[in-house]
C-alpha positions in Angstrom: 290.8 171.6 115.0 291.1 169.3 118.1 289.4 172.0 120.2 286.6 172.3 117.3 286.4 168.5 117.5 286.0 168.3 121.8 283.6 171.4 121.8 281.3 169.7 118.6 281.9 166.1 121.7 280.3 168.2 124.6 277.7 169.9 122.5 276.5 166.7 121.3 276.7 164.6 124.8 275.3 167.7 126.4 272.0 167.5 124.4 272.1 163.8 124.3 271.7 164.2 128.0 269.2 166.8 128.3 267.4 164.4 125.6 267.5 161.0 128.0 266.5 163.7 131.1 262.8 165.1 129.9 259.9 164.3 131.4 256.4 165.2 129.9 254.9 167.5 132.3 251.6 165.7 134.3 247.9 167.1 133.9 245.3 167.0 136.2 243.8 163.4 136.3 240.4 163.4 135.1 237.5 162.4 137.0 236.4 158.9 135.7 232.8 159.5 135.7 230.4 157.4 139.0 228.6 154.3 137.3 224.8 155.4 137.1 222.9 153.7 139.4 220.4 151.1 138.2 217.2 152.7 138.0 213.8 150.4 138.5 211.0 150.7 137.0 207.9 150.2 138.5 206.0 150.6 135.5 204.0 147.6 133.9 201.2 145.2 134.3 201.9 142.2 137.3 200.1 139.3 138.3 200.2 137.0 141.0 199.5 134.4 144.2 198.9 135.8 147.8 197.5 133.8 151.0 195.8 135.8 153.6 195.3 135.1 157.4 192.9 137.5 159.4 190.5 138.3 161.5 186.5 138.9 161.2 184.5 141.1 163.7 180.3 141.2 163.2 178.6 143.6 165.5 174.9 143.3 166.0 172.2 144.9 168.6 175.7 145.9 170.9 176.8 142.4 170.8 180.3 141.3 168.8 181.9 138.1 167.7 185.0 137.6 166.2 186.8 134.5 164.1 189.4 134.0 162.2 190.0 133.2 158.5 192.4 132.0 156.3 192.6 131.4 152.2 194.0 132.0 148.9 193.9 134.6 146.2 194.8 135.9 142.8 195.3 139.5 142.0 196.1 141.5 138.8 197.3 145.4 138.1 198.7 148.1 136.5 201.7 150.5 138.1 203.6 153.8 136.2 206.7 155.0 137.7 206.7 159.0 137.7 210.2 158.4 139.5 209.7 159.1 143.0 206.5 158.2 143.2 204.2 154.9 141.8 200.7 155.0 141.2 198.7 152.2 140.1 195.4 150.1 140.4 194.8 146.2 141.3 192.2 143.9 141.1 192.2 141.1 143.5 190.0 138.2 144.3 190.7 136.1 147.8 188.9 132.5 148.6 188.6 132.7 152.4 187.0 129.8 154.9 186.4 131.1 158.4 188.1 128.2 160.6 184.9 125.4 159.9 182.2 128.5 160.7 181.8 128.9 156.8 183.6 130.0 153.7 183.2 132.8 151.0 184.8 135.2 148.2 186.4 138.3 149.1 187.0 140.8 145.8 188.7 143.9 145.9 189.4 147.0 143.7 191.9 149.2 145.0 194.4 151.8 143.8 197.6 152.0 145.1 200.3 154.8 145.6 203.4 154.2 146.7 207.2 155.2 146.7 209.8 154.2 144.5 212.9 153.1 146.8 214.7 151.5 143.8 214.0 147.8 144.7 211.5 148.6 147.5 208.4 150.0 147.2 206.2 150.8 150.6 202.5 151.7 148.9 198.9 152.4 150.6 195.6 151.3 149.1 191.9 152.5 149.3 189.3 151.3 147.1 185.9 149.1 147.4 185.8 145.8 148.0 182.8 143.1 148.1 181.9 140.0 150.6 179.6 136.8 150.0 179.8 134.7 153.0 178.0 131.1 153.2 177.5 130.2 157.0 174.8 127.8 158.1 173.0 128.0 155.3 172.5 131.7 155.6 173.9 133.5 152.7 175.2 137.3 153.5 176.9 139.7 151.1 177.8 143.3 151.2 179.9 146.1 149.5 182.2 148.5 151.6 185.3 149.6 151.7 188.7 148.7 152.0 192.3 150.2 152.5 196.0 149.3 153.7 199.5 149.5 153.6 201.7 147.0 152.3 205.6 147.1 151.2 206.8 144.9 147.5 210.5 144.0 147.0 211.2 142.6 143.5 213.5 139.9 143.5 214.7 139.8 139.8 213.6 142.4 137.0 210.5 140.0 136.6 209.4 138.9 140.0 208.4 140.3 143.1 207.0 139.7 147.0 205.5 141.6 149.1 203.6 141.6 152.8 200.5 143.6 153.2 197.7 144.4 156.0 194.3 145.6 154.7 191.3 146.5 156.0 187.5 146.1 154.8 184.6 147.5 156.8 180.9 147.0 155.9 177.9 148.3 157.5 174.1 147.0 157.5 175.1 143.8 155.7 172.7 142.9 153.3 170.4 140.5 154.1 171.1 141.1 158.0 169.3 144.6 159.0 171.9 146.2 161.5 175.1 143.4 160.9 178.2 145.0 160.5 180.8 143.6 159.7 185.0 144.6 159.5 188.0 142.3 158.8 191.7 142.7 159.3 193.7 140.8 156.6 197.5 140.0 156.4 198.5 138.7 152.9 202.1 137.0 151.6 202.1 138.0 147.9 203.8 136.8 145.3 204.0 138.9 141.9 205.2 138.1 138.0 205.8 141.6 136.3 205.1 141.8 132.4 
């Protein structure tokens, strides 16, 4: 009976051991899943401020003249994100005075395509754009056409600047048989997005 006792002592402290000693076997760790980038949107309508400095080139019978201009603007548009790409259109009107030699309105209807860099967009424009210039008491205006490149970053969800250089060329000014007339433009824009 004492033996039966001693044996029933180690059979119990033996699994009371092997109890205390097992460990739950590991699995693989799984993969906790990369936050998702924030996607932007570039889709929407925007509105917004710019000031342009540039430079005005008339060519007439061989000889040119240049001058410089500065002013004031507001523009208006649409863009749609397709993901990589953004296309969009913009309407923009700009108050310029040419340094004392005269002042005038410079409109401008463009398209715009550029590509979505999450905050960053770089874009191009073409499009036609219009000139009335008041110098002397000689009125000029003219039609041509206009293109550039230009880069946004938006600051919050909602806002949004941008630097662009543009271009507008137009030939036989009206009014002026043979002007012509090209400008080089540099605006700071300033955008609210809706």
């Amino acid at each position: 009976m004492k033996r039966s006792l001693i044996a029933a002592a180690f059979a119990l402290s033996a699994t009371a051991a092997s109890a205390g000693s097992y460990v739950q076997p590991v699995g693989e760790a799984q993969p906790v899943p990369a936050a998702a980038a924030a996607q932007t949107d570039w889709t929407g309508f925007y509105a917004g401020l710019q000031y342009n400095d540039g430079e005005a080139e008339a060519s007439f019978g061989g000889a040119t003249a240049t001058g410089d201009f500065d002013g004031f603007g507001i523009h208006a548009g649409y863009n749609h994100d397709f993901g990589q790409f953004v296309v969009g259109g913009e309407l923009a009107y700009n108050d310029i005075d040419s340094d004392g030699n005269g002042d005038g309105d410079l409109t401008q209807l463009r398209a715009r395509a550029g590509v979505d860099l999450g905050r960053f967009m770089p874009y191009a424009t073409l499009g036609f754009a219009r000139v009335s210039l008041e110098s002397g008491g000689t009125d000029v205006s003219e039609s041509g056409v206009t293109y550039g490149v230009g880069g946004e970053y938006l600051v919050t969800d909602n806002f949004s600047i941008g630097l662009e250089y543009s271009r507008s060329d137009f030939s036989d000014v009206e009014g002026v048989s043979g002007l012509d007339l090209d400008t080089d433009m540099v605006q700071l824009r300033a955008s609210f997005r809706f």
